[in-house]
C-alpha positions, 0 to 999 in steps of 0.5 A, spaced: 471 404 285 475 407 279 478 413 283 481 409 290 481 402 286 485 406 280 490 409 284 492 403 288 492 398 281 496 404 279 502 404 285 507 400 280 507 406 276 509 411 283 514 406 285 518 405 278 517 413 278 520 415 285 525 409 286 529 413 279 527 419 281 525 423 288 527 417 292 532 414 288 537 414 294 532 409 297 533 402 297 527 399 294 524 396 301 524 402 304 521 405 298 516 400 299 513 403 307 510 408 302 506 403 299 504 398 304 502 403 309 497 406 303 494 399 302 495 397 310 490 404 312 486 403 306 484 396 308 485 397 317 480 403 318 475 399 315 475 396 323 471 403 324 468 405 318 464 398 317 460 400 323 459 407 322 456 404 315 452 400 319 449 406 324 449 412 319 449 410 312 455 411 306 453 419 306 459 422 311 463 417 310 464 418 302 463 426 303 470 425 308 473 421 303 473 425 298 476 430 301 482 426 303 483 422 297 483 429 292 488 432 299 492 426 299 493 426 290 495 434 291 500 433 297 503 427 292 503 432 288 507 437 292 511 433 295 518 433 293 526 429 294 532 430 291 529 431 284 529 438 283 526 437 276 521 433 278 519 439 283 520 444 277 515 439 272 521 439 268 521 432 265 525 426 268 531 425 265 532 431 263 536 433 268 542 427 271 540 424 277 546 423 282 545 419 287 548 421 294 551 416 298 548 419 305 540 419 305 539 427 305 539 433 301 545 439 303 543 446 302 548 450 299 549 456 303 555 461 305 556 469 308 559 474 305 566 473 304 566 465 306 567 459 303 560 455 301 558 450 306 553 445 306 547 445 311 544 437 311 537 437 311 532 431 311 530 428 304 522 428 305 521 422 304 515 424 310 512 428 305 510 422 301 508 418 307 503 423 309 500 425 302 500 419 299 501 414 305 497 417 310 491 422 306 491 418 300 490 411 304 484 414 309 481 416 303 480 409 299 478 407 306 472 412 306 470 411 299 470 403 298 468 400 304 462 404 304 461 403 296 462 395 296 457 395 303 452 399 298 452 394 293 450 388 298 444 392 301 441 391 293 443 384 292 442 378 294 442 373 289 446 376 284 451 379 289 458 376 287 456 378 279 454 386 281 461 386 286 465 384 280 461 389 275 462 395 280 470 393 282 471 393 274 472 400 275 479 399 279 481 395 273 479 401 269 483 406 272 489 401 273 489 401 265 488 408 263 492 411 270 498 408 268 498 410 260 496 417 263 501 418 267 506 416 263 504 420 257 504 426 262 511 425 266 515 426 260 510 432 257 508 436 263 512 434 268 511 430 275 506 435 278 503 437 274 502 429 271 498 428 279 495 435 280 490 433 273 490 426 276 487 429 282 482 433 278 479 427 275 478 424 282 474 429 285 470 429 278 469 421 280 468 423 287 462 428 286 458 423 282 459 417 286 457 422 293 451 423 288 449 416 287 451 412 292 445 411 297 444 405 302 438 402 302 436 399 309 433 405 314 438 406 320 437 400 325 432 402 332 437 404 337 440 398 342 440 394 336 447 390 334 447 394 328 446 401 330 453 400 335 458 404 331 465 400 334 467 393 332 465 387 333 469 382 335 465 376 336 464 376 329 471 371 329 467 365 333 465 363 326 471 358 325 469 359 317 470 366 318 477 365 321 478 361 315 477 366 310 480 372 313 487 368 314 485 366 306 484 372 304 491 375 308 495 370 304 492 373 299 493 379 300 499 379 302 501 377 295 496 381 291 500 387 292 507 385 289 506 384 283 502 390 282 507 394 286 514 390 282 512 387 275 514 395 272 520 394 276 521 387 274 520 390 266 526 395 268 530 390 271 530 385 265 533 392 260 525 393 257 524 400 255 521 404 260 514 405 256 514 397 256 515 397 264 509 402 265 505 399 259 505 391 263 501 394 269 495 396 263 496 390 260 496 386 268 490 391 269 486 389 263 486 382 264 483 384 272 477 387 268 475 381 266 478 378 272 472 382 276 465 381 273 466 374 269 468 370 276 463 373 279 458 372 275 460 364 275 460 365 282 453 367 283 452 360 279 457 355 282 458 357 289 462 363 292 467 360 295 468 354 290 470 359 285 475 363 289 479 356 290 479 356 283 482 362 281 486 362 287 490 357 284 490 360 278 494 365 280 498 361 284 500 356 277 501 363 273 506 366 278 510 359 279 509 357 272 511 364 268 512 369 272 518 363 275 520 361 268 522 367 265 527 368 261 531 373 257 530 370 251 527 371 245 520 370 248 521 373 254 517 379 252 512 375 250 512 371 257 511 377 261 505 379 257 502 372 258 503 373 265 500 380 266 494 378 262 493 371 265 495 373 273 491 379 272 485 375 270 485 371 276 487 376 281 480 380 279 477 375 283 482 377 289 478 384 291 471 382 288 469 375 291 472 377 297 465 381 298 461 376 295 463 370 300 462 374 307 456 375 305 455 368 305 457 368 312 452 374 315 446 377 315 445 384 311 444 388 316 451 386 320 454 386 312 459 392 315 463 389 321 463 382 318 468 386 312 471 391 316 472 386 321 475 382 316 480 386 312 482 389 318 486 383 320 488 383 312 490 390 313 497 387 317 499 383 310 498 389 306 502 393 310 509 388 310 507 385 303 511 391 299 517 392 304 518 384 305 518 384 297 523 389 298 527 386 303 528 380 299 529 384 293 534 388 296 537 382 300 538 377 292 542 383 288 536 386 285 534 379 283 526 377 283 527 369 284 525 369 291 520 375 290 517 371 286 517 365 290 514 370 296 508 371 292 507 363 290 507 361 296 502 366 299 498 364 294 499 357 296 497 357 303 491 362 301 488 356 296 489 351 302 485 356 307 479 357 302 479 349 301 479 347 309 473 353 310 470 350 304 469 342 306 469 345 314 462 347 312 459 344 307 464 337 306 468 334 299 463 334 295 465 339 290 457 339 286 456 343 292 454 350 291 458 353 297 
């Protein structure tokens, strides 16, 4: 969880790095495609994954998304646009960056006794879209899904409180990759900075092939369970729908503020070590927003918490998010936000787990997951972009961003309240 959870906790590190520096010429929602389709493999593959989960077990799922993610860190680390300093590891801003009006690069070239000339070629902005978007993304795919279904096969009871426990470890590496990565940009340079990031992963990787087992024998052959592709009858349960177009809003808002709040911090003339710092200071309100609502949950209700941090996160977005001001306490503000959005997003990724098992048996757990956030994979895939966009479209300015994330937010808390009385009625002492 730490290495795939980390790095996707981490994106607003890359993207406030590369929109200044390899991809500077980009506008931010194009930018964004490299992060929405990492989120959008990440949760979509799990269409198939969850089956094969299912079928076979976590073993050559965890081994192939070892060698995806670690590929995929190396490829970003490799991966080059028009800073020739980040490609060198020299340390960025030592060196100007000029921002060319046409997207691509020119390689200066002349023959003997002529005249230079300039020779157009592509910026390579695919170099990230494979590495980071496609490599990376499949990766996190392999990994996570297998170790959250993992955790269901051991706990019934306590589910929600061990899920939040083990996806802490997310939290964990948003807090310590961000505050790596900025101290190893200016000292070692961009490629040197991710290959070491890549290492720690294969590190974490190695440990977590070794440790993660499932604990139900493979389902006898012609049995549900034993089928390794999708199962789409899952979506008759009207309840199911419900909590995947929730969990879709959801989503669809998770990603922004974690994607844009360095960027934001740049934007209102905060010193680059503070931009990096707020996505920590967001990550270590997630850690506790992880294992502390699953713990509640386990004790009032799966979906019943879930409303209630939801709405959280929809008040501190529209309450102080939307109310900054460049004052003397703005910076204050933001830290309030981070902190307080972090804690109640947590609940976002780690309840998710808790409440479809609630829907389904043990032994099918796989598909109803990967079935789920195979449709979620679809908001995680344009929420970025269209932040970008709206970013783009409002001058730089974050109003309307932060009015998209509110109400993404707004609808998922509505979809959470109709599955919940949908099932079990008004009555709010119901443990549901």
């Amino acid at each position: 969880m730490t290495a795939c959870f980390g790095l996707m906790n981490s994106l607003g590190t890359y993207q406030a790095y590369l929109s200044t520096h390899q991809l500077s010429q980009y506008d931010p929602s194009t930018i964004g495609w490299i992060f929405g389709l990492y989120t959008f493999l990440a949760f979509f593959c799990g269409v198939q994954i969850g089956p094969i989960f299912d079928a076979k077990g976590p073993r050559g799922l965890l081994l192939a998304g070892t060698v995806c993610l670690v590929g995929g860190a190396l490829g970003v680390a490799e991966s080059s646009g028009m800073a020739s300093s980040a490609r060198m590891g020299i340390p960025p801003g030592s060196i100007p960056q000029k921002k060319p009006t046409p997207p691509v690069l020119t390689d200066v070239w002349c023959a003997p006794g002529a005249p230079p000339t300039t020779r157009p070629t592509p910026i390579e902005l695919w170099h990230f879209l494979l590495s980071f978007s496609l490599l990376c993304g499949v990766g996190t795919s392999l990994i996570f899904n297998p170790a959250v279904s993992s955790i269901a096969h051991f706990f019934l009871v306590k589910r929600a409180a061990a899920t939040g426990l083990a996806t802490t470890g997310g939290s964990v590496g948003g807090i310590v990759f961000p505050l790596m990565l900025q101290r190893l940009f200016p000292l070692v340079g961009y490629r040197w900075a991710t290959r070491i990031l890549a290492l720690i992963f294969l590190f974490q990787l190695v440990v977590a092939n070794l440790l993660i087992r499932s604990r139900l024998p493979p389902p006898p052959k012609g049995s549900l369970g034993s089928n390794i592709w999708p199962d789409w009858r899952i979506f008759k349960d009207i309840t199911f729908v419900l909590t995947t177009v929730g969990v879709f809003f959801i989503e669809w808002a998770l990603f922004v503020p974690l994607a844009y709040i360095s960027s934001f911090a740049l934007a209102q003339g905060y010193p680059p070590a503070f931009s990096y710092r707020i996505l920590a200071i967001l990550n270590a309100g997630s850690f506790f927003g992880r294992w502390v609502p699953g713990y509640v949950a386990d004790r009032l209700g799966r979906f019943n918490t879930m409303i209630y941090t939801v709405f959280l996160c929809m008040i501190s977005v529209l309450c102080l998010w939307l109310t900054y001001s460049s004052s003397a306490n703005g910076m204050a503000q933001v830290i309030a936000f981070a902190l307080i959005f972090g804690f109640a997003s947590g609940s976002n990724i780690s309840l998710v787990p808790a409440c479809v098992g609630q829907l389904c048996d043990t032994e099918v757990f796989g598909r109803w997951y990967a079935g789920l956030y195979t449709i979620v994979s679809f908001g995680c895939l344009t929420g970025i972009p269209i932040a970008g966009s709206i970013l783009r479209r409002t001058a730089g300015k974050y109003t309307g961003l932060i009015l998209f994330v509110g109400g993404c937010y707004a609808a998922g808390w509505a979809c959470f309240i109709v599955a919940r009385v949908g099932r079990v009625g008004w009555g709010w002492k119901r443990k549901f």
